[in-house]
C-alpha positions as CSV (number, residue, x, y, z in Angstrom):
1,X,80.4,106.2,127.8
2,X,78.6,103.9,125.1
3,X,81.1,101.2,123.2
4,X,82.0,102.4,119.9
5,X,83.4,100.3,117.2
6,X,86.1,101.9,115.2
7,X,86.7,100.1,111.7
8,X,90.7,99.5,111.1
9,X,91.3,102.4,108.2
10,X,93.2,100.5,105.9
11,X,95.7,103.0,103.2
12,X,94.3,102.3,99.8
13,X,97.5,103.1,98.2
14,X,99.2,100.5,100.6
15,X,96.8,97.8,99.0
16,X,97.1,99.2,95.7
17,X,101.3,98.5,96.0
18,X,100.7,95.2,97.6
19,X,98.6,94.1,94.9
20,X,101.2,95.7,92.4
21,X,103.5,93.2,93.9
22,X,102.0,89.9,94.2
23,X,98.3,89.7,93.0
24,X,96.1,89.2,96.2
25,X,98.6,90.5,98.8
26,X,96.9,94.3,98.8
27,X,93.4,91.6,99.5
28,X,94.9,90.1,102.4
29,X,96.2,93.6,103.5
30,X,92.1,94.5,103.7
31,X,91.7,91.6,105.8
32,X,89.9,89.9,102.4
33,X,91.5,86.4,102.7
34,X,89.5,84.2,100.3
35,X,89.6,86.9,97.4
36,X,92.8,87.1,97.9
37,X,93.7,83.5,98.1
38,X,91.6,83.2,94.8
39,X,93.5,86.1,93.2
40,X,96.6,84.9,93.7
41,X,95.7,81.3,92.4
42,X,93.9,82.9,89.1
43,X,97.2,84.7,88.8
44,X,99.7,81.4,88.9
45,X,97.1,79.1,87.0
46,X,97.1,81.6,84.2
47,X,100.8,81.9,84.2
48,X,101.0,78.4,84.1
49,X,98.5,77.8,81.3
50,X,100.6,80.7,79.1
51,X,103.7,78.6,79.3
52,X,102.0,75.4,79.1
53,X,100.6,76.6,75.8
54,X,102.7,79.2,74.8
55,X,104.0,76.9,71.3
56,X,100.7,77.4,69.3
57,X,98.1,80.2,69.1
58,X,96.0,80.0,72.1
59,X,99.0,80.8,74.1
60,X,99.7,83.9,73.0
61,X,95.3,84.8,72.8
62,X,95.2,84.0,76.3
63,X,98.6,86.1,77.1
64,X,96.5,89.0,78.4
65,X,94.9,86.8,81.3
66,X,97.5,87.1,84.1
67,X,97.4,90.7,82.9
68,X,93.6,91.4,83.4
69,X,93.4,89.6,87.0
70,X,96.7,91.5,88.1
71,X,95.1,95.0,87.0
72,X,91.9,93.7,88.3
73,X,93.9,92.9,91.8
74,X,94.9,96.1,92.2
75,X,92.0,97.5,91.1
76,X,90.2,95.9,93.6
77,X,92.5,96.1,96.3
78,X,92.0,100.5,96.1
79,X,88.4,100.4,95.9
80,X,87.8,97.7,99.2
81,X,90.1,99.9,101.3
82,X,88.3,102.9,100.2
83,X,85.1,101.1,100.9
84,X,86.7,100.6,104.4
85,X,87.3,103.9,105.3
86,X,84.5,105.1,104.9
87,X,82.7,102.2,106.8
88,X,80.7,100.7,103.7
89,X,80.1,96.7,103.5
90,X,82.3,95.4,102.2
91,X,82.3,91.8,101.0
92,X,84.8,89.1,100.7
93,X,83.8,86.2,97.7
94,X,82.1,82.9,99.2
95,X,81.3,84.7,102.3
């Protein structure tokens, strides 16, 4: 009987959730470490740089950061476990 490789199916809604809860959690969930590790840094630098600037205008402009890398966490975090699944590449950044 030949060796067969069977891929870990990961849930996508599982990573969808984690990501829901802390941005890059669904990313380690798809066994995606570095994305996930720079996720969740883009998340908290962004936070930081709202509050650290929140007193004049480009505070509130850049507002919708932490936002737009959350969304795009979970986002991302569906998509790679569907990509898993079905057995596509699937690649993690600075690889």
């Amino acid at each position: 009987m030949p060796n067969v490789i069977v891929p870990n199916k990961k849930e996508p809604v599982i990573s969808l959730i984690l990501s829901l809860v802390i941005p890059g959690l669904g990313q380690l969930y798809n066994t995606q470490v570095k994305k996930g590790a720079i996720l969740f840094i883009a998340y908290v630098v962004s936070i930081v740089l709202v509050y650290a600037t929140w007193s004049n205008f480009v505070g509130f402009c850049i507002m919708v950061l932490p936002l737009a890398i959350w969304l795009y966490g979970m986002f991302d975090a569906y998509r790679e476990a569907t990509k898993i699944n079905k057995g596509e590449p699937s690649k993690d950044w600075l690889s």
